[in-house]
C-alpha positions, 0 to 999 in steps of 0.5 A: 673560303679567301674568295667568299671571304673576298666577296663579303668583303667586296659587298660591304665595301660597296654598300659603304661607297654607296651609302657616303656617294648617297649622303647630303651634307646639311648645314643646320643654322640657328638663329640662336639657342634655345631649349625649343631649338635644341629639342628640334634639333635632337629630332632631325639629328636622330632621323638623319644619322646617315647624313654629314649635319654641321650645326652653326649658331648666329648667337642672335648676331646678324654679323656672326650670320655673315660669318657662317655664311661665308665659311658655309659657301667656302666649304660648299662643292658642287659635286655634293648634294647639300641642303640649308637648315635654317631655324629662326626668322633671321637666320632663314632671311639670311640665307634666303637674300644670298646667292648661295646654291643650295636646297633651303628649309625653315623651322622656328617661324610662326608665320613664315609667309606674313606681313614681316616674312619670307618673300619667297616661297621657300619649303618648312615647317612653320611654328604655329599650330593648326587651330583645330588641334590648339583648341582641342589640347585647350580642351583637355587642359580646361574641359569647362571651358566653353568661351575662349579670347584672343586678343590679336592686332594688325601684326596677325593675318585675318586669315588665322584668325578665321581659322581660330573662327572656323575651328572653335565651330567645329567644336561647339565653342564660342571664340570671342576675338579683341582687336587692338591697335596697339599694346596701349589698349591691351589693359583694357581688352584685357580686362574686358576679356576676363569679364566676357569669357572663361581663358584667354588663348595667347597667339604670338603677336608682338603687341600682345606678348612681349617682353614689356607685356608678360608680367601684365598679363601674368600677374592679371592672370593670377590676381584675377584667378584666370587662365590664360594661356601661353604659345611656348614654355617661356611665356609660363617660365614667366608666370603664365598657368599654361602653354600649348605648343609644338612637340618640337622633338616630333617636328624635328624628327618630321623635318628629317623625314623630308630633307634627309629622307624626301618624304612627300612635303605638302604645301609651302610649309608643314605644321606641327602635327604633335603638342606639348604642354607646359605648367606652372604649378604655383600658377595653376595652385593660385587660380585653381582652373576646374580640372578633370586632371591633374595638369601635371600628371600630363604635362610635358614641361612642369615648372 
């Protein structure tokens, strides 16, 4: 009985050594906080509960960065596996210019490889959603719609916007694109988008979406009773009908599965590969969009 006792005992002890040799250390480091980036975090801490996870916030300050980077090269020992999580631009750019040895991952970056990016290719899972699947949660939200905008400048890739193109074919619709050259033209483009089509879909963009354009393009919207739709749930805190976005939970939980599980990683980055929708409910009552559904009814975000 004691040696069978001993022999159970041994194995679990085993398995428990086991298990902690097996665990990573990963430094998770945010840029700052976020409801978006709290989300995304609940999703990689459930799938990497085996794992030791220490969450640093930069609180959007370049010197606290600094801070965490020093304590997080002071704690680091060689003879322990340990990843770098990075969330947000300046946060991934950080760790990207130092020295420290470690694997690095990304989220939260809409164009991780663009013009103001990353220089090297370093693996994550980019903000962004794919085109294809954009446009069809677009659909299901405004199913009359059949002509779309996008208002875009010089701060997005051709590229993406070919892929919009090629997308929207796909899907029998007509994407109309507007090119502006600064946020100076965008009155203008905007109003003859509302002349020209049926929705304007938001691509982040700084000339376009920032903090000195969003009451414009929100009250326009509803003075002009057209929706026009938005890329995060803050852009329809602000007024905006709608947005379509990444289920930030699921990448989350998709991150995990890479950094802590070492499923397959296509590519340089991943996409989002689920969506959420947020409403504006005093919007959507102003406007009053052609619905087969009750936004509300299947959205993820009401306010």
């Amino acid at each position: 009985m004691h040696s069978r006792f001993n022999r159970l005992f041994l194995s679990l002890f085993v398995i428990s050594f086991c298990s902690c040799l097996l665990a990573e250390d990963i430094a998770v480091v945010k840029t700052r906080s976020l409801p978006t980036i709290e989300r995304l975090l609940t999703g990689f801490q459930a799938a990497c509960t085996e794992h030791n996870i220490s969450v640093y916030d930069m609180e959007g300050s370049a010197k606290q960065g600094q801070k965490i980077l020093a304590k997080i090269k002071e704690s680091h020992s060689s003879s322990r596996a340990q990843s770098i999580f990075t969330l947000g631009l300046p946060a991934t750019k950080l760790f990207e210019q130092s020295s420290l040895s470690a694997r690095l991952f990304f989220a939260m970056i809409n164009d991780p490889y663009g013009k103001n990016g990353l220089k090297k290719a370093i693996p994550g899972f980019a903000q962004g959603l794919p085109a294809d699947k954009l446009l069809k949660q677009l659909r299901v939200v405004l199913p009359d719609v059949e002509r779309i905008a996008i208002i875009y400048s010089e701060e997005v890739a051709q590229a993406k916007i070919d892929d919009f193109i090629t997308a929207a074919d796909d899907l029998s619709l007509s994407l109309n694109t507007y090119f502006i050259r600064s946020m100076k033209d965008l009155p203008d483009s905007l109003l003859k988008v509302i002349r020209e089509n049926d929705t304007l879909l938001l691509i982040p963009d700084r000339n376009v979406t920032n903090r000195h354009s969003i009451e414009f393009l929100a009250t326009t919207g509803i003075t002009r009773t057209f929706p026009i739709i938005g890329y995060n749930e803050h852009l329809v805190k602000a007024g905006l009908m709608a947005s379509i976005s990444p289920d930030y939970s699921a990448l989350g939980k998709m991150a995990g599965g890479v950094i802590c599980h070492g499923r397959d990683f296509k590519g340089d980055d991943q996409r989002p590969q689920q969506t959420a929708l947020a409403v504006n409910l005093q919007a959507v009552r102003m406007i009053k969009p052609n619905l087969s559904l009750q936004l509300q009814e299947i959205a993820d975000h009401v306010y």
